[in-house]
C-alpha positions in Angstrom: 9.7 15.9 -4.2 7.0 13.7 -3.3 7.0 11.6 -0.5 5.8 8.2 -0.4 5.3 5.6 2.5 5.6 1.7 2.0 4.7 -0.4 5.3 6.1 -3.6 5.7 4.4 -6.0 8.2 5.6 -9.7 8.1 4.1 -11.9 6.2 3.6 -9.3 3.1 4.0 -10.4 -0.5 6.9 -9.5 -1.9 5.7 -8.6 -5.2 3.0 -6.5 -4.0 5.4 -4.9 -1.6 8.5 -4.3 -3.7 7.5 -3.4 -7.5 5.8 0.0 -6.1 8.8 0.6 -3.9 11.2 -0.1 -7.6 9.0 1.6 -10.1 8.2 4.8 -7.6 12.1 5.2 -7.2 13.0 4.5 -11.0 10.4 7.5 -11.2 12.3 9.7 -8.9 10.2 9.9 -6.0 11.1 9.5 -2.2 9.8 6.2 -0.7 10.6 5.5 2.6 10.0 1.6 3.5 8.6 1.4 7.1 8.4 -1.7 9.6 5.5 -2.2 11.2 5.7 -4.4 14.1 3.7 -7.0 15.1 3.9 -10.3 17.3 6.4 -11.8 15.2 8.8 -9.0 15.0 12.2 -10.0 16.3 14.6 -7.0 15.0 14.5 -3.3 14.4 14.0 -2.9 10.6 14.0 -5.9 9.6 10.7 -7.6 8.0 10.1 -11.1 6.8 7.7 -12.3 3.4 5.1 -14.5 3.3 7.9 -16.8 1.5 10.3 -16.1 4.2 12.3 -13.6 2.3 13.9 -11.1 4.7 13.9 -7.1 3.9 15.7 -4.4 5.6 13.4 -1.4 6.0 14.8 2.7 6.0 12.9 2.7 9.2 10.2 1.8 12.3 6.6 2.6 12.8 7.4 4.9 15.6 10.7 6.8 13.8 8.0 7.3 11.1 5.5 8.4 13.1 8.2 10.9 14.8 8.8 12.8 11.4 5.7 12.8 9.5 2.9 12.9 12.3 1.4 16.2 11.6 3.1 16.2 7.7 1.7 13.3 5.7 3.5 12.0 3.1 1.5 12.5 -0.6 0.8 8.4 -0.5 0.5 5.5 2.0 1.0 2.0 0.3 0.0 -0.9 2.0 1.2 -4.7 0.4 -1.1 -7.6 0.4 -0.3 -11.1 2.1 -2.5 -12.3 4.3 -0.7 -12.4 7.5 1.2 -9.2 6.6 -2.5 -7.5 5.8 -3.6 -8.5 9.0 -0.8 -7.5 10.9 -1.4 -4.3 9.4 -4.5 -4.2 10.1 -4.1 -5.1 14.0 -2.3 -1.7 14.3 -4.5 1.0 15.4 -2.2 3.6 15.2 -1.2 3.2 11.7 -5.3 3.0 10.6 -5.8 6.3 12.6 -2.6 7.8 10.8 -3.3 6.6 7.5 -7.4 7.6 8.6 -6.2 11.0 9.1 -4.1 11.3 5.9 -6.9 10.3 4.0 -9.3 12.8 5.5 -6.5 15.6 4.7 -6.6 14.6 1.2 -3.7 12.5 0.9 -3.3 9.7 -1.6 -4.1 5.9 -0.1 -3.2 2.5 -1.9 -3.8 -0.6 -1.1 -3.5 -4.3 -2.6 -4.2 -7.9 -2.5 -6.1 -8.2 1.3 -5.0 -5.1 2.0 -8.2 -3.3 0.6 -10.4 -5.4 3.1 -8.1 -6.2 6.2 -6.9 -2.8 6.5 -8.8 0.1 5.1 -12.0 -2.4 5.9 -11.3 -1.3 9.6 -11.5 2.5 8.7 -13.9 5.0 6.7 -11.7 5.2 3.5 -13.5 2.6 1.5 -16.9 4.8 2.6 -18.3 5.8 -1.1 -15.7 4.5 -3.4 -15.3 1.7 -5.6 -12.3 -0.3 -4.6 -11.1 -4.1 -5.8 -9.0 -6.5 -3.4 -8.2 -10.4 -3.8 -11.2 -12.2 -5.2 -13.4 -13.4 -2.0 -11.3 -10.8 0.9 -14.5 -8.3 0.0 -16.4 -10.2 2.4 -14.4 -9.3 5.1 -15.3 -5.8 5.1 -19.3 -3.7 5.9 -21.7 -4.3 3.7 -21.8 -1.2 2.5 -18.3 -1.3 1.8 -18.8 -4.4 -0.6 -21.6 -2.7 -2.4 -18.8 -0.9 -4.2 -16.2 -3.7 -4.9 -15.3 -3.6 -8.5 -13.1 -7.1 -9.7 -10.5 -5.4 -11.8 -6.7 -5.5 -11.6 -6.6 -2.0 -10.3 -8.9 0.8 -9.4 -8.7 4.7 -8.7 -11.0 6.2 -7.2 -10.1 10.1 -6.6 -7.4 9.5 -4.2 -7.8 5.9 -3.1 -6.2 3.4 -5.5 -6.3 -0.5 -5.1 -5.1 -3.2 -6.6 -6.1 -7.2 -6.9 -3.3 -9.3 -6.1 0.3 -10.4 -7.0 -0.3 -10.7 -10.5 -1.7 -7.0 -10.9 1.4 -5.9 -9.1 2.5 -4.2 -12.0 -0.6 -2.0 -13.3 -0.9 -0.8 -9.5 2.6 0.4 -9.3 2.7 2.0 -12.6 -0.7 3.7 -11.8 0.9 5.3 -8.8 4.2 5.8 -11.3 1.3 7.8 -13.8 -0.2 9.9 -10.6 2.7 10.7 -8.9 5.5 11.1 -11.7 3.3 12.0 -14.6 2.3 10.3 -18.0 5.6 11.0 -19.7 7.7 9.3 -16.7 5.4 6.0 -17.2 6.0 5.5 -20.5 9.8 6.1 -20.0 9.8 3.4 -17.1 6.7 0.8 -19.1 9.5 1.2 -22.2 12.4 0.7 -20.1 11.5 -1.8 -18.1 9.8 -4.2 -21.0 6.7 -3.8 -19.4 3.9 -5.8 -21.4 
């Protein structure tokens, strides 16, 4: 079964944050919700939106890093929001992990800021066309812009981002199409009364 990590920093977007975790589990696949701590954390597993919208995450940073340092999971999805991208971003540990996944030839997904704020601090953006939220491309190298695309949703061998809330959907059900297959998509885009 393939293994899929969601982390949750406060201040993500819900909808960028939650419809991967729904549609990658409708698919079958193992998601695992991690917190990622930051200066606003204030309780073991528990992360709040950017609308203040509390979630309860399977588990920490450091319980992840305790079980898959060493055994990447197939995919690391990061959620827009601005703060919640820049908390993410603000943690070097998880940029080295997610760095190293990369390099291994693990997948990488990003959305909304998260393209710029976060994989903008690493090499995964080197020599691949990405899209963020309109205007967050500036906050990345140069050479990293060079490459922005501004599309709903781009994959780029095993990097896939996506815009912002409103392409929430098309980014999940890309990952839904590389990780369950085309037949599983179009048994969760009919089910679900996707347009």
């Amino acid at each position: 079964m393939k293994n899929i990590a969601v982390f949750f920093a406060d201040g993500f977007e819900e909808i960028e944050a939650l419809t991967p975790v729904d549609y990658l589990r409708r698919a079958g696949l193992n998601v695992i919700m991690v917190q990622v701590p930051s200066s606003t954390t204030k309780e073991k597993n528990v992360v709040t939106s950017s609308h203040n919208i509390k979630v309860i995450t399977d588990i920490t940073l450091e319980e992840f890093f305790d079980k898959y340092k060493g055994n990447c999971p197939d995919c690391c999805i990061c959620p827009g929001g601005l703060n919640g991208a820049k908390n993410l971003g603000s943690n070097k540990e998880l940029l080295h992990f997610m760095e190293d996944s990369y390099l291994t030839g693990h997948f990488i997904a990003a959305i909304c800021a998260s393209p710029a704020l976060v994989l903008g601090k690493t090499n995964i953006l080197k020599d691949k066309y990405w899209t963020c939220y309109p205007g967050m491309e500036i906050e990345t190298k140069r050479e990293y812009m060079e490459n922005h695309k501004d599309l709903p949703f781009l994959t780029d061998g095993t990097l896939v981002t996506g815009r912002g809330p409103g392409a929430s959907e098309q980014f999940a059900m890309e990952l839904v199409r590389i990780f369950a297959g085309e037949e599983k998509a179009a048994e969760i885009k009919k089910g679900s009364c996707l347009r």
